[in-house]
DOGUBA-972194 format. One record per residue (C-alpha): x, y, z; residue in one letter; residue number from 0. Coordinates in Angstrom, 3 decimals. Layout:
> east;north;up;code;pos
> X;Y;Z;A;NUM .
...
This chain:
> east;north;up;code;pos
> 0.000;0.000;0.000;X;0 .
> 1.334;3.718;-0.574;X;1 .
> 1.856;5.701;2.273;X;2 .
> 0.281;8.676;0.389;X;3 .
> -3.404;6.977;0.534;X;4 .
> -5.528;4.006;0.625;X;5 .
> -6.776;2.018;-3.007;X;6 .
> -10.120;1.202;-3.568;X;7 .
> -9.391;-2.534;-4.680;X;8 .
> -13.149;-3.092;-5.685;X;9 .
> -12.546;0.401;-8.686;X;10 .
> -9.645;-1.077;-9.556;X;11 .
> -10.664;-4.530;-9.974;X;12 .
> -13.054;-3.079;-12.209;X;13 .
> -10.626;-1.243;-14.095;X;14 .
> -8.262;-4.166;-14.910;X;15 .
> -11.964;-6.489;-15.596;X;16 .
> -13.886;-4.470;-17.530;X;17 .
> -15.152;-6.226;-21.021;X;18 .
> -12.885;-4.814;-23.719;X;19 .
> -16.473;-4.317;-25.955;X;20 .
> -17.331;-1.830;-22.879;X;21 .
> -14.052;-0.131;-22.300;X;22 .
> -12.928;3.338;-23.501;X;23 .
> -11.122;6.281;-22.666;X;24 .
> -10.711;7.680;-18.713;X;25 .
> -10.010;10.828;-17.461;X;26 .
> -7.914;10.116;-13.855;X;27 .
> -7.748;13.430;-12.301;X;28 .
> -4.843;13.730;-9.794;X;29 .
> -4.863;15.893;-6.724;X;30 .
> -1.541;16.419;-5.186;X;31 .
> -0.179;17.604;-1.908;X;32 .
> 3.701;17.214;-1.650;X;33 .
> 6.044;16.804;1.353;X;34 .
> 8.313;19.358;2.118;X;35 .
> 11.359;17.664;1.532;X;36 .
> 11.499;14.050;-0.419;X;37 .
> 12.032;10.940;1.768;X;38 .
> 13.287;7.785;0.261;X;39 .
> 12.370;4.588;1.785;X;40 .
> 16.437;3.365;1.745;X;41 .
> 17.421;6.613;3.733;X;42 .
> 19.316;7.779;0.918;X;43 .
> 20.061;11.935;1.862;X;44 .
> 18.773;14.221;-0.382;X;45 .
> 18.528;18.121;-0.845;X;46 .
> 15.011;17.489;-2.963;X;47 .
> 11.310;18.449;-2.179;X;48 .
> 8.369;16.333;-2.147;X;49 .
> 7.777;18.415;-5.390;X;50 .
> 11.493;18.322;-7.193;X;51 .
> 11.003;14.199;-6.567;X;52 .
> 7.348;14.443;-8.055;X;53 .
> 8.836;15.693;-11.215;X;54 .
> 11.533;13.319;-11.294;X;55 .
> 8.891;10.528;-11.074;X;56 .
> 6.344;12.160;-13.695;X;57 .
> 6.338;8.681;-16.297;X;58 .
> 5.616;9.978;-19.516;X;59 .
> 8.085;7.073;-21.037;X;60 .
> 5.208;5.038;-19.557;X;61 .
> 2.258;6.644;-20.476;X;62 .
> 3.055;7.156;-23.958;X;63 .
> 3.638;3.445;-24.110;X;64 .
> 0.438;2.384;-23.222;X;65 .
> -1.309;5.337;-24.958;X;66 .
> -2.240;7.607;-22.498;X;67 .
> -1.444;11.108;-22.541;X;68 .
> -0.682;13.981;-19.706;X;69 .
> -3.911;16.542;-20.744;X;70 .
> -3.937;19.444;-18.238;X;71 .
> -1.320;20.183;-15.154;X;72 .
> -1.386;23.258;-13.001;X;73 .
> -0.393;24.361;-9.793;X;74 .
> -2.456;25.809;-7.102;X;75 .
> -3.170;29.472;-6.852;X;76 .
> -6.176;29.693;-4.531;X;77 .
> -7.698;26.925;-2.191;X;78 .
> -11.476;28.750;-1.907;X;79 .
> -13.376;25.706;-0.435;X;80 .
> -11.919;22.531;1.663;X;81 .
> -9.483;23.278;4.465;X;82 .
> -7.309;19.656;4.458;X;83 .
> -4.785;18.899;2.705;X;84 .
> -4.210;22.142;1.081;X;85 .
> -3.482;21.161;-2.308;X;86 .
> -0.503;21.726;-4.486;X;87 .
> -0.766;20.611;-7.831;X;88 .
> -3.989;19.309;-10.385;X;89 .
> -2.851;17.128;-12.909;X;90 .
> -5.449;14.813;-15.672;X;91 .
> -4.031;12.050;-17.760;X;92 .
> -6.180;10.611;-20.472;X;93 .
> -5.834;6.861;-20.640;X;94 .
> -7.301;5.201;-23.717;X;95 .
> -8.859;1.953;-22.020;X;96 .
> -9.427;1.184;-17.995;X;97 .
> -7.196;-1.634;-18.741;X;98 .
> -4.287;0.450;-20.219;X;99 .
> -4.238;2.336;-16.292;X;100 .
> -3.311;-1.482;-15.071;X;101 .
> -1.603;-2.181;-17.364;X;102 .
> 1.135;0.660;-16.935;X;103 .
> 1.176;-0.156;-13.007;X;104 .
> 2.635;-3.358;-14.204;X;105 .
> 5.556;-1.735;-15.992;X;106 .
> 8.967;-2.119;-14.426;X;107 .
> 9.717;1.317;-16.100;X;108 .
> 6.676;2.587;-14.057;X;109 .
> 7.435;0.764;-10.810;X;110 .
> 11.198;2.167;-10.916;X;111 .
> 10.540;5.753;-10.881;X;112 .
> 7.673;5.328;-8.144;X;113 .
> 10.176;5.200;-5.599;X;114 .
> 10.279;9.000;-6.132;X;115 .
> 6.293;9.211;-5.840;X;116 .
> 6.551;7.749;-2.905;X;117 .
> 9.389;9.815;-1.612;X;118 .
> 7.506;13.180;-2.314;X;119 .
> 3.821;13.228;-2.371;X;120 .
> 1.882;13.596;0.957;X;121 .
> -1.783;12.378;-0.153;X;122 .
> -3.168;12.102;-3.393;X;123 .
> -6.719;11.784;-4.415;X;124 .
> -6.792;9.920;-7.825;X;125 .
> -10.541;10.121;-9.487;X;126 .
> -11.198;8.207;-12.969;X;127 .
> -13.754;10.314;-14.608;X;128 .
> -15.891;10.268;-17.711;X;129 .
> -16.957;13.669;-19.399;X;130 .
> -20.552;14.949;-18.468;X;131 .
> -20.599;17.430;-21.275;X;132 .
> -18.249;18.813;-24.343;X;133 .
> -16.323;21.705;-23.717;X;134 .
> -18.111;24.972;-24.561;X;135 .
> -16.581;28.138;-25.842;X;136 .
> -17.364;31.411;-24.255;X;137 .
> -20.670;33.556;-25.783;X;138 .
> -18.333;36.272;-25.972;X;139 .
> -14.361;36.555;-27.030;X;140 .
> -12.398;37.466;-23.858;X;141 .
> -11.021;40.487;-26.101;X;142 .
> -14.206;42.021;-25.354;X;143 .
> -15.368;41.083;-21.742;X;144 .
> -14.561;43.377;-18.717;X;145 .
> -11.225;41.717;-17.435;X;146 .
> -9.851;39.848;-20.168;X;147 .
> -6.444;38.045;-20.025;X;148 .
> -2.803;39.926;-19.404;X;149 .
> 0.646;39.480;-18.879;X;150 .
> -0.248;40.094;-15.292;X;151 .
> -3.260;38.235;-14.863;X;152 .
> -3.446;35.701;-17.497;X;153 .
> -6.396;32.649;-18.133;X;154 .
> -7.884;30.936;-14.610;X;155 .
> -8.618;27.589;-13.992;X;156 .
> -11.751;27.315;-11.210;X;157 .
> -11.755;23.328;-10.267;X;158 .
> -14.865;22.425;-8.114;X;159 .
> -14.797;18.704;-6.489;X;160 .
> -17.822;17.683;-5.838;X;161 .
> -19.620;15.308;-3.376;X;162 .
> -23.475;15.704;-3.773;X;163 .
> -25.778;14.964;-0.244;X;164 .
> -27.329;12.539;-2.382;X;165 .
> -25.655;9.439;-2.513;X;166 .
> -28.053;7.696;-4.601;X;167 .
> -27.472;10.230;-7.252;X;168 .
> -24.237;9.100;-8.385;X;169 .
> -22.641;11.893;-10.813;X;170 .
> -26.250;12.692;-11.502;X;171 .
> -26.587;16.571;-10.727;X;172 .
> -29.288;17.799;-8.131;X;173 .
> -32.318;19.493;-8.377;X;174 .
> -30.562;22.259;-6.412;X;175 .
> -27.371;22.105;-8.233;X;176 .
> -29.425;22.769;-11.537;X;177 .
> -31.370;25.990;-10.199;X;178 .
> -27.623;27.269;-8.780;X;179 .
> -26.205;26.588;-12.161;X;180 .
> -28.828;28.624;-14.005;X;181 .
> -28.834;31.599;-11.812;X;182 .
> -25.324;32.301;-11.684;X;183 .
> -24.989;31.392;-15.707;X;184 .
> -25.311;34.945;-17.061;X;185 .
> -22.781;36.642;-14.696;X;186 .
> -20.199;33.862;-15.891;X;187 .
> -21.088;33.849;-19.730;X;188 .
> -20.743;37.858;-19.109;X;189 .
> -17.227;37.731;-17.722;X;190 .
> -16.334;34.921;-20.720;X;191 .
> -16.068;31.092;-18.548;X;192 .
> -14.553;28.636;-21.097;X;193 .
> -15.901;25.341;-19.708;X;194 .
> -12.674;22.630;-20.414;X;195 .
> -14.955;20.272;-19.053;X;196 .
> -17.282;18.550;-16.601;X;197 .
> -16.768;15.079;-15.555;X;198 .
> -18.657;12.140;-13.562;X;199 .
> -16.654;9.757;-10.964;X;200 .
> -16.689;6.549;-11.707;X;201 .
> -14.049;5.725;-8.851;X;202 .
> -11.179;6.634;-6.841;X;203 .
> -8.186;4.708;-7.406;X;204 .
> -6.881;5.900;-4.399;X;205 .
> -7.581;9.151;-1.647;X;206 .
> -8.585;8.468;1.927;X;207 .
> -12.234;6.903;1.723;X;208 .
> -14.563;9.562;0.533;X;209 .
> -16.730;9.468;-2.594;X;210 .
> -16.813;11.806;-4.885;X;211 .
> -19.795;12.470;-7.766;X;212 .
> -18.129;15.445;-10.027;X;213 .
> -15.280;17.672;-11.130;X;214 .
> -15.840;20.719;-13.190;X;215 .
> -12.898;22.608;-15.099;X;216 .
> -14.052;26.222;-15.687;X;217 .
> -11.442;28.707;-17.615;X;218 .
> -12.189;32.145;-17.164;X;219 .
> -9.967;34.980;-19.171;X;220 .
> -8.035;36.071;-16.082;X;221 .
> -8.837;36.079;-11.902;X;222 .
> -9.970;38.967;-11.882;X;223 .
> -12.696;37.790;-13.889;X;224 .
> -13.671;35.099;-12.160;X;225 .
> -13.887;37.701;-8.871;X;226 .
> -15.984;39.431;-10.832;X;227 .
> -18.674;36.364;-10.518;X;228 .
> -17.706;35.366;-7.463;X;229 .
> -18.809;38.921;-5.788;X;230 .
> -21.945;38.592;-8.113;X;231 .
> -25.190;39.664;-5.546;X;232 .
> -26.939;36.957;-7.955;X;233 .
> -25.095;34.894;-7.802;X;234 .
> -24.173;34.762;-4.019;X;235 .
> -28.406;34.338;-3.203;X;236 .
> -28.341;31.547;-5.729;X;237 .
> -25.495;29.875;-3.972;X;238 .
> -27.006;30.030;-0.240;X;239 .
> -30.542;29.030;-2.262;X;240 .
> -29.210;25.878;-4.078;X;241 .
> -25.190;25.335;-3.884;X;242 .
> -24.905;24.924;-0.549;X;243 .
> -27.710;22.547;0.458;X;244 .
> -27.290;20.756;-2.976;X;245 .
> -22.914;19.784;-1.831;X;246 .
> -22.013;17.228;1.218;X;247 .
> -18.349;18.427;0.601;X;248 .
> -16.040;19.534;-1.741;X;249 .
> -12.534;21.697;-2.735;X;250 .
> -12.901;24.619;-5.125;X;251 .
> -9.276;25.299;-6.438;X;252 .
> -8.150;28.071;-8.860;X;253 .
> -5.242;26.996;-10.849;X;254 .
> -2.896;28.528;-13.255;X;255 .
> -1.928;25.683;-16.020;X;256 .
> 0.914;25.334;-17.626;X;257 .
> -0.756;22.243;-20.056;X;258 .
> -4.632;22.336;-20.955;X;259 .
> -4.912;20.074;-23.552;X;260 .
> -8.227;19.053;-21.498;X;261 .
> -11.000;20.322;-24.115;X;262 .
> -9.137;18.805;-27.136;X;263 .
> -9.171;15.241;-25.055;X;264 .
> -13.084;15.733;-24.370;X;265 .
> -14.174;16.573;-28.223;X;266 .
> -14.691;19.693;-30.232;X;267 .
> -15.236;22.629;-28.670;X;268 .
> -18.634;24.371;-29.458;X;269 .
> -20.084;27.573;-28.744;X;270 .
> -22.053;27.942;-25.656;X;271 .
């Protein structure tokens, strides 16, 4: 077992046994909080950090060899919602198949570098997702809205990870979900919100025992944009209305990527 979080043996028993007429493409989306400095298992010294070992681990020999690709990384701006851990990095790779996510566990390429995984991440929350909807482009180009992107202040990645009350639901979205969604809509669309995309859990490979129904990828032209909505009188009634009896739990992250590839992964972009 990794000492960075517990596996769900029953998700991934149903990622290495699903019928290859029923398997596709998943999204794992990667939630990282890193140790300050690395520590290897043999004691070996070393002047790294949890995150300088992350990136010596990152197995893109591996992924490409089983197909899968590295689609969006970022690291964490702004933790607005969810106290613990306090996140450090999002990360998605797109796998081709379930089975292809075994299959590069299995790897001795994959199991050497791990040692540095396990050296510098804290806790991880791994979440195999399946897109809700196709990414939409904004109404309006972000050369025209009232904060669009900068040198200074360039695009702004909102992640929300969501855990609805109900359980029964699965990624389904609540009543009260819907009516937040619609009311704060037009202050968004206004201020340009590129959605990358919206996803369903299907499982988590591996966190620390909590279930979790969605994750949403919202690109606005700059953060000062996205303050613009948050600060929305609208919007802020619809949220006590709806939002907040509608989500059990949940971490709202703003991000600034350095590879969003996530929309292209999903499908076509088309006009909201």
């Amino acid at each position: 077992m990794p000492s960075y979080g517990t596996v769900d043996h029953d998700y991934g028993l149903r990622l290495a046994t699903t019928d290859p007429a029923d398997d596709g493409p998943v999204w794992m989306i990667n939630l990282m909080k890193y140790k300050a400095k690395a520590e290897y298992a043999d004691g070996r010294e070393t002047e790294r950090t949890g995150r300088e070992a992350d990136d010596e681990y990152t197995p893109l020999g591996p992924l490409a060899a089983v197909g899968a690709e590295l689609v969006f990384a970022s690291d964490v701006e702004d933790q607005f919602l969810g106290e613990s851990p306090e996140w450090d990095r999002v990360a998605i790779v797109k796998y081709p198949t379930r089975r292809s996510f075994i299959e590069m566990q299995q790897r001795q390429d994959f199991q050497d570098a791990h040692v540095h995984k396990e050296a510098g991440m804290a806790e991880t929350i791994v979440i195999g997702a399946q897109p809700l909807m196709g990414p939409l482009e904004p109404l309006r180009p972000w050369s025209e809205v009232p904060h669009p992107p900068s040198d200074d202040d360039g695009p702004y990645t909102v992640i929300h990870v969501i855990r609805f009350h109900d359980e029964t639901g699965g990624a389904a979205t609540p009543e009260g979900m819907e009516s937040y969604q619609s009311g704060a809509r037009t202050t968004a669309t206004a201020n340009g919100v590129r959605v990358d995309g919206w996803f369903g859990a299907e499982g988590t490979i591996i966190g620390d025992g909590r279930t979790w129904h969605q994750v949403r990828f919202n690109t606005f032209p700059s953060r000062a944009a996205f303050m613009e909505v948050v600060m929305d009188p609208a919007r802020l009634e619809a949220q006590k209305a709806h939002r907040e009896t509608a989500i059990a739990d949940t971490y709202t992250l703003g991000v600034r990527a350095f590879i969003n590839e996530l929309a292209e992964s999903v499908g076509e972009r088309v006009t909201s």
